[in-house]
KOLZA-89216 format. One record per residue (C-alpha): x, y, z; residue in three letters. Coordinates in steps of 0.5 Angstrom, whole numbers, plus 500, padded with zeros to 3 digits. Layout:
REM KOLZA-89216
XYZALA...
This chain:
REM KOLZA-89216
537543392UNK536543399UNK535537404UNK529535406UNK529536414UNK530531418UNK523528421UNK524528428UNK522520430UNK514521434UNK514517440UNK506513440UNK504511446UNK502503447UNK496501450UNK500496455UNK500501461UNK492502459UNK491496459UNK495493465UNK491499469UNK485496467UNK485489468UNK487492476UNK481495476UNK477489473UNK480485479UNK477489484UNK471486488UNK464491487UNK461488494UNK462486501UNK461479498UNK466479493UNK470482498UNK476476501UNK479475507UNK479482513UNK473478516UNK472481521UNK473488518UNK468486513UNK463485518UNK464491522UNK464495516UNK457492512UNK454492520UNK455501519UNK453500512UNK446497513UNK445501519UNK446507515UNK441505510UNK436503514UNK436510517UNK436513510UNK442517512UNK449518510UNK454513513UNK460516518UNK467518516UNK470512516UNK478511517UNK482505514UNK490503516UNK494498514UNK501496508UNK500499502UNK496494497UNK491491503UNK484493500UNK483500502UNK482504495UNK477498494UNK474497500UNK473506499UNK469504493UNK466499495UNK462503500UNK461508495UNK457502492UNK454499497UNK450506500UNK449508491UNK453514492UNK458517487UNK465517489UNK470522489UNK477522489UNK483526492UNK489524496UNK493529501UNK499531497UNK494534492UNK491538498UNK497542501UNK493549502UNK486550506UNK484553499UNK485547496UNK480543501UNK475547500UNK475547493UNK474540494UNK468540499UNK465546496UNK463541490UNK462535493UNK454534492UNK449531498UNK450523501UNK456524496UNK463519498UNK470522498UNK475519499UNK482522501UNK488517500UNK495518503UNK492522508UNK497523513UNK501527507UNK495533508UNK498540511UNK495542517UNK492547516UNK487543511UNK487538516UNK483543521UNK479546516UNK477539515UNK475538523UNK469542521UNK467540515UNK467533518UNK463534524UNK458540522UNK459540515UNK460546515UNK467550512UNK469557514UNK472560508UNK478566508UNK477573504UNK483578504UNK489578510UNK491581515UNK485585520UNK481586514UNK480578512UNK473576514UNK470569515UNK464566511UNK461560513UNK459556508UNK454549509UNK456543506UNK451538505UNK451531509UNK457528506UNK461521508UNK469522509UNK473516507UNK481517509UNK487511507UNK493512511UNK499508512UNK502511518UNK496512522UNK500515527UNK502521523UNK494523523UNK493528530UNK488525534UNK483530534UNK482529526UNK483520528UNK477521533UNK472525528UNK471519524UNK465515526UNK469508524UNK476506524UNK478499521UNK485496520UNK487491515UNK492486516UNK496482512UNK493476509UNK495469510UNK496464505UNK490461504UNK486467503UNK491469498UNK490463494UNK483466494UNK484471491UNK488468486UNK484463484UNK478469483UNK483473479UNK485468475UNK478467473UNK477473471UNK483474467UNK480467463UNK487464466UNK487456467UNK491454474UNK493448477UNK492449485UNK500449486UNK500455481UNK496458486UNK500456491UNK507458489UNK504465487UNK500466493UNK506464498UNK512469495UNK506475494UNK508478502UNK500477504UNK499483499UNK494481494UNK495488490UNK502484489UNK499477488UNK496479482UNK500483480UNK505477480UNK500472477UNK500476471UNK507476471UNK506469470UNK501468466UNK505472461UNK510466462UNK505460462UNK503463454UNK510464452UNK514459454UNK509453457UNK502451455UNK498457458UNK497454464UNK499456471UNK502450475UNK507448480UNK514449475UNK511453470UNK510459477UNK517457480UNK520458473UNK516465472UNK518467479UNK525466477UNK525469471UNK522475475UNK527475480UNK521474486UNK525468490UNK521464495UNK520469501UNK518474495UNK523477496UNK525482489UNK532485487UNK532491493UNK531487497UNK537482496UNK540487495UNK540490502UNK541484505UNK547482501UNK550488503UNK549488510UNK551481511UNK557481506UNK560488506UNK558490513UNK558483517UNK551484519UNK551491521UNK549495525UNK550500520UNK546507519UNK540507514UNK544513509UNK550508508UNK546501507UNK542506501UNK549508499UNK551501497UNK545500495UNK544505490UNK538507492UNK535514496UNK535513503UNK526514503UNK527507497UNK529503502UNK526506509UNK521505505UNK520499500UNK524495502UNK525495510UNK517495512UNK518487509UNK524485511UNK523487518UNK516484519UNK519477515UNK524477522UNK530478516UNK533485519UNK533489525UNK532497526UNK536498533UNK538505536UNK545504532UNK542502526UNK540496521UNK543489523UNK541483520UNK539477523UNK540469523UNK534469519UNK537473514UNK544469514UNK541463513UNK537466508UNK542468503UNK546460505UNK551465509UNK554463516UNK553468521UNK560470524UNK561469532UNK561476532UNK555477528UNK550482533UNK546476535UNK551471535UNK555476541UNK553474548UNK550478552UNK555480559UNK561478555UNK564485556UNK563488549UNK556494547UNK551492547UNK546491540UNK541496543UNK546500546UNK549507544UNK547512539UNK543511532UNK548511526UNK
């Protein structure tokens, strides 16, 4: 008798992912009002706004720049909402090719929202497509090549451009200076970031006590994408290993558990400073070396982990490479060698820090 087959196990998916997705967008605020901290961004922003309303008209392209986790997917649909618009959504590595640009704004309706996030990834070509379509709303389309292809001008109707970068420099300044309005978010204080949470938490039906919040709000790097991210971490802790309720302790033991210690800094970023301070004597070392001893792709750390511990007075970017600084010695409870890069005198016969070529 012949065996029966074997049953190739079937992977079923869980709705945890799902679930975690959705209680991200249910902290999303829906309003101008709603929205905490940035001030004077806000301010700026709903002046814009009401004026376009009181017009009866679209709004104008707005530009918004800042760190990853600001606010400027939220803000995006916020002002979607706020002029009762659709919005629609792309990103500049889904747009590689002016035909892809055009396919997108060929479908946007009137007084629509579009928003592009990342769009300094955008190829160029789209890009100057786009300098049209922004300022005539009007797209000249390509049919065929060589001598024989012709342009067909195609009319958009009015519509409302809101692009996201996080390196603004990226984006030529004749795209930057089509846009009606440009806003920069910065990074959030303490105290409004305990704002957040304490509206997060409310929402999350999760019981706080206020030195939870603000152990959570000060290791979260002023970034409230991560401060809620991490009070969900905690609230898992607080129902697991305490009485569901978030304080002091309870937010200290969580955070331990998740490896985000009191600055916030995670595993990557110990990591990096580990290895310059013990394997490199505090550097300067280049960035492809400091990612091999990490692990890591050279883009993980440049990107991920530097931004951070450059704004945190942990790391130094120098012509010769990466050098930590007494900050990042006294961090990891080390003492910095005298011939550390910051401890050498200046004019003591030896190069100097910022001297030579980059690693």
């Amino acid at each position: 008798m012949t065996a029966p087959p074997e049953k190739t196990p079937r992977l079923v998916a869980t709705d945890a992912d799902s679930d975690e997705r959705t209680q991200e967008a249910a902290l999303r605020p829906r309003t101008l009002a709603e929205f905490v901290g940035q001030e004077r961004l806000r301010e700026q922003l709903s002046l814009v706004l009401q004026a376009a309303r009181a017009r009866g008209g679209v709004a104008d392209h707005v530009l918004l720049s800042g760190a990853p986790g600001l606010g400027k997917t939220t803000l995006a649909m916020i002002i979607a909402a706020e002029m009762q618009a659709p919005l629609r959504i792309t990103s500049g590595p889904a747009v590689q090719h002016a035909g892809d640009l055009a396919a997108i704004l060929s479908s946007v309706g009137e007084g629509e929202v579009l928003f592009f996030d990342e769009m300094h990834r955008m190829a160029r070509p789209a890009e100057e497509m786009l300098y049209t379509a922004m300022e005539d709303f009007r797209v000249d389309v390509i049919v065929g090549k060589g001598p024989g292809a012709t342009a067909i001008p195609l009319d958009l109707p009015p519509f409302t451009l809101v692009a996201a970068t996080t390196r603004t420099g990226l984006l030529p300044g004749p795209l930057r200076d089509r846009f009606g309005f440009t806003g920069h978010l910065e990074l959030y204080e303490p105290a409004e970031l305990e704002r957040v949470l304490v509206r997060s938490a409310g929402l999350l039906s999760v019981q706080t006590r206020r030195d939870g919040v603000r152990e959570i709000a000060s290791r979260s790097r002023g970034t409230p994408r991560i401060a809620n991210r991490l009070l969900r971490r905690v609230r898992d802790f607080a129902e697991v290993r305490a009485d569901g309720v978030v304080t002091g302790p309870v937010a200290r033991g969580a955070l331990t558990v998740f490896e985000v210690d009191e600055l916030g800094l995670d595993r990557l970023d110990r990591a990096v400073l580990d290895a310059l301070c013990r394997r490199f004597g505090g550097g300067p070392v280049g960035l492809g070396t400091l990612a091999v001893a990490v692990a890591e792709e050279r883009e993980t750390v440049e990107e991920v982990a530097e931004p951070f511990l450059v704004r945190a007075g942990l790391l130094a970017r120098t012509p010769r490479g990466r050098v930590a600084t007494p900050a990042a010695w006294g961090h990891l409870g080390l003492t910095a060698p005298p011939r550390s890069p910051f401890a050498a005198a200046a004019g003591d016969g030896e190069p100097d820090l910022f001297s030579g070529a980059a690693v």
